[in-house]
C-alpha positions in Angstrom: 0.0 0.0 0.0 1.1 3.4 -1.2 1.7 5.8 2.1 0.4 9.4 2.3 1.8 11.7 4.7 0.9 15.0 6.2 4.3 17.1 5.8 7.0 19.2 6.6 9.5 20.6 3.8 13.0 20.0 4.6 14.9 21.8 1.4 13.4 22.6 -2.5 15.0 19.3 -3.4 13.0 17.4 -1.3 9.6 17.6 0.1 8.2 19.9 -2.3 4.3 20.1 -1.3 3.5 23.4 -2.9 4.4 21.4 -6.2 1.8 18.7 -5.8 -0.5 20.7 -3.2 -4.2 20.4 -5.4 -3.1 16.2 -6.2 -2.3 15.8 -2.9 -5.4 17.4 -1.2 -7.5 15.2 -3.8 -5.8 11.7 -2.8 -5.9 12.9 0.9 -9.4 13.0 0.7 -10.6 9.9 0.3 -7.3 7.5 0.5 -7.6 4.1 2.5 -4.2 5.2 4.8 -5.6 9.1 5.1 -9.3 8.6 5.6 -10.0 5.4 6.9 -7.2 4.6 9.0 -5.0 7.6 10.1 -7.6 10.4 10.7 -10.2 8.3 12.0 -7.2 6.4 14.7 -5.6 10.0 15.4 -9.4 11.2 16.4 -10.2 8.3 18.3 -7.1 8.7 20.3 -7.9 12.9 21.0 -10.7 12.0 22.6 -13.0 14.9 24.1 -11.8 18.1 22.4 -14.4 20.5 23.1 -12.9 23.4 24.5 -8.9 22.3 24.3 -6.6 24.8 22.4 -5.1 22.5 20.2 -2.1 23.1 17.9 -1.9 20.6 14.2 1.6 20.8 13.7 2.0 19.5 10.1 -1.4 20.2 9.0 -1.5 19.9 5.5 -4.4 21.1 3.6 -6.5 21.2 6.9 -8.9 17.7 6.8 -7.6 16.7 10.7 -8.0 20.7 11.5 -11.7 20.9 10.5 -12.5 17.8 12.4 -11.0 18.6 15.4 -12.7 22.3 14.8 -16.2 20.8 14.4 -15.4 18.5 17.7 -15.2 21.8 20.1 -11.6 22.5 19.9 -9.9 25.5 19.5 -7.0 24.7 16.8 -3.9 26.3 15.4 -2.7 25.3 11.9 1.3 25.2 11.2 3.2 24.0 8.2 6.2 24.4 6.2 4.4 24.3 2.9 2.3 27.9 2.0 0.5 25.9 -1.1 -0.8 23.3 1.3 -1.9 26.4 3.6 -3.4 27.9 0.8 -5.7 24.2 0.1 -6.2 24.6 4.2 -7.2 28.5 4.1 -9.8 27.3 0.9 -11.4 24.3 3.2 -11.3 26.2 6.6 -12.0 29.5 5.6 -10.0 33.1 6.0 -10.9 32.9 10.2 -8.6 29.9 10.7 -5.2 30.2 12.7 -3.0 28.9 10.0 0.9 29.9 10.0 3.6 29.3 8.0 6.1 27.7 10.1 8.8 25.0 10.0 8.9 22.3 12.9 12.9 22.1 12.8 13.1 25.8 13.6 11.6 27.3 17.0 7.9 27.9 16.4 6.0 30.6 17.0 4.0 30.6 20.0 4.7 31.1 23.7 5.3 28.9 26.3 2.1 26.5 27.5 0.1 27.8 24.9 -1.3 24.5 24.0 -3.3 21.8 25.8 -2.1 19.2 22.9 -0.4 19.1 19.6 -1.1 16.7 17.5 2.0 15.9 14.8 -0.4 13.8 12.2 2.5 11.7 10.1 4.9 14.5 9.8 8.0 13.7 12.4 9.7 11.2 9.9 10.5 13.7 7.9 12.7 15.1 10.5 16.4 13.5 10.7 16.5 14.9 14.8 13.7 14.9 16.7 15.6 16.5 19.6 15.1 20.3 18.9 11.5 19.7 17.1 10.2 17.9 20.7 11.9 20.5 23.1 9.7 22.8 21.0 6.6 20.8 20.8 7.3 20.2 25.0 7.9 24.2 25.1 4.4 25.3 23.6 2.0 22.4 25.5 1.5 23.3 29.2 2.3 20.7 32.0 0.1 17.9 31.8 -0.5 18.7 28.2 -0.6 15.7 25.7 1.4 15.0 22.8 -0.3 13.2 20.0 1.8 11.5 17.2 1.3 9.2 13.9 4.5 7.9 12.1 5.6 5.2 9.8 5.5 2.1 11.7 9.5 1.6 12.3 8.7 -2.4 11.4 7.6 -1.5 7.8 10.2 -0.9 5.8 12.5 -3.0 7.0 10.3 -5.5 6.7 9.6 -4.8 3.1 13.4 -4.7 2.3 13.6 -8.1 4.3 11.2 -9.5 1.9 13.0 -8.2 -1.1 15.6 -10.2 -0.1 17.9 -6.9 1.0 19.4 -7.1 4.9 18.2 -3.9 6.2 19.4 -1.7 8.7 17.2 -1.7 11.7 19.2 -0.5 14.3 20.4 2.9 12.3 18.5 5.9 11.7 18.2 6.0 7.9 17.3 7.9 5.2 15.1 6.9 2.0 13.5 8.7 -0.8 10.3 8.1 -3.0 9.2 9.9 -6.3 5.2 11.0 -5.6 3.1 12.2 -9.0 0.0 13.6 -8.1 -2.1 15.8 -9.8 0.2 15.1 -12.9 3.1 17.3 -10.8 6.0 15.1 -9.8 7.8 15.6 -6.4 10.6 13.3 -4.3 9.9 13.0 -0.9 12.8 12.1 1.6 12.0 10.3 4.9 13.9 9.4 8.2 13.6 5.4 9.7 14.8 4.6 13.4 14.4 1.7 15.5 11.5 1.8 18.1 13.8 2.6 20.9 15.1 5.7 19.5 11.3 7.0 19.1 10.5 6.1 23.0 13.8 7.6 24.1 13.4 10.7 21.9 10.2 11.3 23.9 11.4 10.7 27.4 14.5 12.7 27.2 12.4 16.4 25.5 10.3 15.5 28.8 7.2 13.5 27.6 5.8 10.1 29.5 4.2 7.8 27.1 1.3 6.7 28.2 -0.4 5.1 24.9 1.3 2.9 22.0 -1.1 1.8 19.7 -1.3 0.1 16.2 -5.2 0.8 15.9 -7.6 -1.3 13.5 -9.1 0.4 10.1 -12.4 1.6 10.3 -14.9 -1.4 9.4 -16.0 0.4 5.9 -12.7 0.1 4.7 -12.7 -3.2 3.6 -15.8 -3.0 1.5 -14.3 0.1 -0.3 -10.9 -0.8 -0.9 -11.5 -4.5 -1.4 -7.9 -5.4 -3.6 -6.3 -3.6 -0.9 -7.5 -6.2 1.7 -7.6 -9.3 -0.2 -4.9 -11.2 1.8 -5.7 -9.2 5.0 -8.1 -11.4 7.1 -8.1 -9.6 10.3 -8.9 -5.9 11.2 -5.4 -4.4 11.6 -2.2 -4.1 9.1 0.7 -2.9 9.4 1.5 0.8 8.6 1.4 3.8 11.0 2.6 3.9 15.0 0.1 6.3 16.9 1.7 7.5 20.7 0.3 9.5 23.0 2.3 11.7 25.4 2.0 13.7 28.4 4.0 16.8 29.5 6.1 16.0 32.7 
């Protein structure tokens, strides 16, 4: 299965959402990984939002933003990519908090402005996590909670085992995919590490983990995407790794 991110831009090279903004806000949509699995999980996991100042760091073209909105909360918009703000100004309209801002630089809020952040599949794109959590720790008040999607760190090493490759599990790696959406072309660059390096990432910019989860698709899933699931006979694959963290 194809995997479809939210995003962070690290350089023109690479990363380059403004480039495929419109195709990616169209596959976003209605994709099996975007709308039935990682939205839906990442939802699930927020819980109660009414009245919780929330900040969607990494937040695309705005479909976790609205959802979150229309649940009670009050929600900040950031991301590195103005075209994808421009998709997320058109769905949420010209009232919404949406800023241009880059999660490996220091962000632009105060401290404990938030009661969460949610970073929605955008933290693989980062090579260190270090200075993006102490920022992301910074912004949420004490007892604040973290909320993060990534690629599962089992995937693609798993993949590459198959292929017959010996991959490098252990080692924080780099990898690179061509995207065409919306007939505009783009390579995307992505970071890998080993579970341990996620859960010590956390605990050392001061966050206690307090949820690890590899949720289930929603049950309508399998009737719409039903090539997708022909070999999968349970209710779970594997594909994103959802955590959710507390503030110390």
């Amino acid at each position: 299965m194809p995997e479809k991110r939210a995003e962070v831009a690290s350089s023109s090279r690479f990363n380059d959402y403004d480039r495929i903004a419109e195709g990616y806000t169209a596959e976003n949509e209605t994709s099996l990984l975007n709308a039935y699995y990682e939205r839906p999980a990442m939802l699930e996991l927020a819980g109660d939002v009414t009245g919780r100042r929330i900040l969607d760091a990494g937040c695309g073209s705005g479909p976790l933003f609205a959802e979150l909105r229309d649940r009670g909360a009050i929600v900040t918009g950031i991301d590195a990519s103005a075209g994808m703000l421009a998709m997320a100004r058109r769905r949420l309209g010209d009232d919404a908090d949406l800023r241009v801002a880059d999660l490996a630089s220091p962000l632009p809020f105060l401290d404990d402005a938030f009661d969460d952040v949610i970073a929605s599949l955008v933290l693989h794109y980062l090579e260190d996590w270090g200075p993006t959590l102490a920022e992301l720790r910074r912004v949420l008040r004490p007892g604040g909670r973290l909320l993060v999607s990534v690629d599962h760190p089992f995937v693609i090493p798993l993949m590459r085992h198959m292929a017959g490759e010996k991959p490098k599990y252990f080692e924080t790696r780099n990898r690179t995919e061509e995207w065409t959406m919306g007939g505009q072309t783009a390579q995307m660059s992505f970071w890998g590490r080993p579970l341990h390096a996620m859960t010590e990432a956390f605990t050392a910019a001061g966050f206690r983990i307090s949820v690890i989860s590899e949720p289930p698709f929603v049950p309508e899933a399998r009737e719409l995407f039903p090539e997708e699931f022909r070999e999968i006979s349970g209710t779970r694959f594997l594909c994103f790794l959802f955590f959710v963290l507390e503030a110390d």
